[in-house]
Rosetta silent file (secondary structure, phi, psi, omega in degrees, C-alpha in Angstrom):
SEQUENCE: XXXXXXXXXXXXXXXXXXXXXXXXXXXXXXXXXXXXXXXXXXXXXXXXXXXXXXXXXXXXXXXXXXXXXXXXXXXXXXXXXXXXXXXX
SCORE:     score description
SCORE:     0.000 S_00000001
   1 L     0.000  117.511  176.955    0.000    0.000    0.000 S_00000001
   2 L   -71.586  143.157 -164.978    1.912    3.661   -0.952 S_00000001
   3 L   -66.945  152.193  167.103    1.842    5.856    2.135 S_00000001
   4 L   -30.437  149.946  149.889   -0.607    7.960    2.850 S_00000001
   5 L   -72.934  127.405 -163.614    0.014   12.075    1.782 S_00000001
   6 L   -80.006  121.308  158.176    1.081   14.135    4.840 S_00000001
   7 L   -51.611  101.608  168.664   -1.321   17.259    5.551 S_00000001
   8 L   -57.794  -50.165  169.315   -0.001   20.305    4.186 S_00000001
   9 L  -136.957  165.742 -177.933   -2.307   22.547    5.481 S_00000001
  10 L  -112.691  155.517 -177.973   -5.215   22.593    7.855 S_00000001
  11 L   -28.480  110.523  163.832   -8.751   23.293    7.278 S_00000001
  12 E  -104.145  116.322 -175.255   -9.750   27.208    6.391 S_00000001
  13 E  -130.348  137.948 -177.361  -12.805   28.084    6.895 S_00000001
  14 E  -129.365   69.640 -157.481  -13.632   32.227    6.435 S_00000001
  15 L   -59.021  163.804 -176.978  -17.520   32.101    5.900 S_00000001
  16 L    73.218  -35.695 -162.650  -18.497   34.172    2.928 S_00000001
  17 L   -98.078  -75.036 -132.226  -14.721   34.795    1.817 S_00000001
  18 E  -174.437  141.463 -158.574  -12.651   31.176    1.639 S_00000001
  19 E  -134.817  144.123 -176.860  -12.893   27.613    2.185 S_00000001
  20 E  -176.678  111.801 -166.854   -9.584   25.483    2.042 S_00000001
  21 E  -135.044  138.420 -165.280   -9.263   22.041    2.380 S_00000001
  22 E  -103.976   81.677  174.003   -6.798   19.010    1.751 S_00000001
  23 E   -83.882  110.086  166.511   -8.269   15.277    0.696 S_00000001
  24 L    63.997 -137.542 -179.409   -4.878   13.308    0.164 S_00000001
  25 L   -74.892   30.287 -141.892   -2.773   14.802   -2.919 S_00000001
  26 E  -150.036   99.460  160.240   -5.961   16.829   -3.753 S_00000001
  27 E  -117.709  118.208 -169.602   -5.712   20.635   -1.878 S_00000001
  28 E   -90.326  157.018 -177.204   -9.096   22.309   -2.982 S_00000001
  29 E  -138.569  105.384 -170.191   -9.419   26.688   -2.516 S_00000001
  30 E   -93.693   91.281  177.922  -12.923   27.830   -2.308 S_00000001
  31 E  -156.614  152.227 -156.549  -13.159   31.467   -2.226 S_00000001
  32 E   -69.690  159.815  176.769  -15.174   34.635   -3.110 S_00000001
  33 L   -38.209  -38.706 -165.315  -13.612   37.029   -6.151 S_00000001
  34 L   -90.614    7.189  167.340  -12.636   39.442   -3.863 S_00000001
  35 L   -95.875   95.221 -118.484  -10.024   37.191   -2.356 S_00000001
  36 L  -116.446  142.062 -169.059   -6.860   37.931   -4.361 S_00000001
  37 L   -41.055  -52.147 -160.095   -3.811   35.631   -4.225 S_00000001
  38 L   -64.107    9.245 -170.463   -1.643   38.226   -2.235 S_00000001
  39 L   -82.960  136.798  175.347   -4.720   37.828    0.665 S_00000001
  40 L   -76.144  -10.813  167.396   -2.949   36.685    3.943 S_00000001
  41 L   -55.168  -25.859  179.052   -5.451   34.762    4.307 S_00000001
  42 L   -79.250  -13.789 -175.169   -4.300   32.749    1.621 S_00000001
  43 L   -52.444   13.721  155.401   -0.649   32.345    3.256 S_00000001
  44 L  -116.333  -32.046  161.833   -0.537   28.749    4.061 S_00000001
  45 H   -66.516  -49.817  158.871   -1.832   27.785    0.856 S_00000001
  46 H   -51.522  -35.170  161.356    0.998   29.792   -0.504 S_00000001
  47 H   -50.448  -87.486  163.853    3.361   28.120    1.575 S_00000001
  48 H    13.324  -77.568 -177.940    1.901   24.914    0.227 S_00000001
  49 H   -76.887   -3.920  150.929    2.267   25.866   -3.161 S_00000001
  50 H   -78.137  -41.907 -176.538    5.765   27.218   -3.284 S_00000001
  51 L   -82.669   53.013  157.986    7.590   24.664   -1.430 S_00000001
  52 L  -151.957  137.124 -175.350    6.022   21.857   -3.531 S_00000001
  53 L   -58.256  160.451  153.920    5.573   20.665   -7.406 S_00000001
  54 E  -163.475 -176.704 -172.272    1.979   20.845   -8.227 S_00000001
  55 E  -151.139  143.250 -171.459   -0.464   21.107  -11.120 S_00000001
  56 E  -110.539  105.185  171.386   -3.924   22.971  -10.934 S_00000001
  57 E   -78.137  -15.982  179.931   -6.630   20.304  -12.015 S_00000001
  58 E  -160.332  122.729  170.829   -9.277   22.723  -12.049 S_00000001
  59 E  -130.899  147.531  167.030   -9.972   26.657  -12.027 S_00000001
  60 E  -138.600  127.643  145.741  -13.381   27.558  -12.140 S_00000001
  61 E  -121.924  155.433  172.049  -15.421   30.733  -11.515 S_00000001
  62 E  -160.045  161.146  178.469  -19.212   30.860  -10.882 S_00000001
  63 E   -46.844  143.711 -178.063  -22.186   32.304   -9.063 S_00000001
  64 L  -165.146   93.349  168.991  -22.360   31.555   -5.401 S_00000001
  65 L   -38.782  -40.897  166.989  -25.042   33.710   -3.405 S_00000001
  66 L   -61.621  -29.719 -160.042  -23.246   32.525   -0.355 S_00000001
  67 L  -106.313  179.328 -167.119  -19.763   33.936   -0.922 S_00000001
  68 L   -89.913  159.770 -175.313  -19.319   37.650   -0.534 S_00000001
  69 L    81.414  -30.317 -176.420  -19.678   39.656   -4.262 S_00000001
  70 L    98.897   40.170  170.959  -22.381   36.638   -5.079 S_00000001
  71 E  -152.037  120.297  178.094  -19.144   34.928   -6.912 S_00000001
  72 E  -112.091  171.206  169.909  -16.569   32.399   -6.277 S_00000001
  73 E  -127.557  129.655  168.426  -13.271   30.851   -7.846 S_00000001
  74 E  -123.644  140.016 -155.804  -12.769   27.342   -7.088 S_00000001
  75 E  -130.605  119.818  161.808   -9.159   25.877   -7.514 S_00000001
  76 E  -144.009  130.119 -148.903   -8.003   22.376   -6.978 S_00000001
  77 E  -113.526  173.898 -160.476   -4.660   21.562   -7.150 S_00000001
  78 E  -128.117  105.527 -164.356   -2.971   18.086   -7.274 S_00000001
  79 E  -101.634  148.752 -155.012    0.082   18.398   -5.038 S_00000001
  80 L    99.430   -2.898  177.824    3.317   16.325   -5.642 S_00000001
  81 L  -119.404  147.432  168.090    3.289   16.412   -9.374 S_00000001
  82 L  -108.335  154.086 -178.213    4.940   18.487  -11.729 S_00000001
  83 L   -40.509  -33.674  175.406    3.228   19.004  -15.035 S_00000001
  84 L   -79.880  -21.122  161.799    4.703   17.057  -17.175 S_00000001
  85 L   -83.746  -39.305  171.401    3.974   14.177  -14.914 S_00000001
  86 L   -32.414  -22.479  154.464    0.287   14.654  -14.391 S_00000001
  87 L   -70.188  -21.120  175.418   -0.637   12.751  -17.639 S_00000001
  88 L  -107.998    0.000    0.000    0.348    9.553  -17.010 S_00000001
């Protein structure tokens, strides 16, 4: 069985603004429009994502009544791979 993926970061939860959560190799970023990379809030996913290869599996934005502007971007990245490995 290959070991388990180590938690990178721990659960962020900011209601309205940013939701940020880790399943495995899989760290998903839930957050309203107005939350801008450079947000400190974002600063452990930024940790995350410098010291490690990754590849962004998904960017999406869409309506979300719930988040503040009534819009989110949802981002989930696949961490331990560098791009050129993520195909096979």
């Amino acid at each position: 069985m290959p070991p388990q993926p180590q938690t990178l970061v721990e659960d962020i939860h900011h209601p309205m603004w940013l939701s940020v959560t880790q399943q495995g190799e899989y760290l998903c970023v839930y957050r309203s429009v107005l939350v801008h990379d450079n947000d400190p809030r974002l600063e452990p996913v930024n940790r995350v994502l410098n010291n490690n290869p990754h590849r962004i599996i998904t960017a999406l934005t869409g309506d979300d009544p719930d988040m503040m502007f009534g819009e989110a971007l949802i981002t989930v990245y696949r961490i331990g791979v560098q791009v050129d490995q993520a195909a096979s």
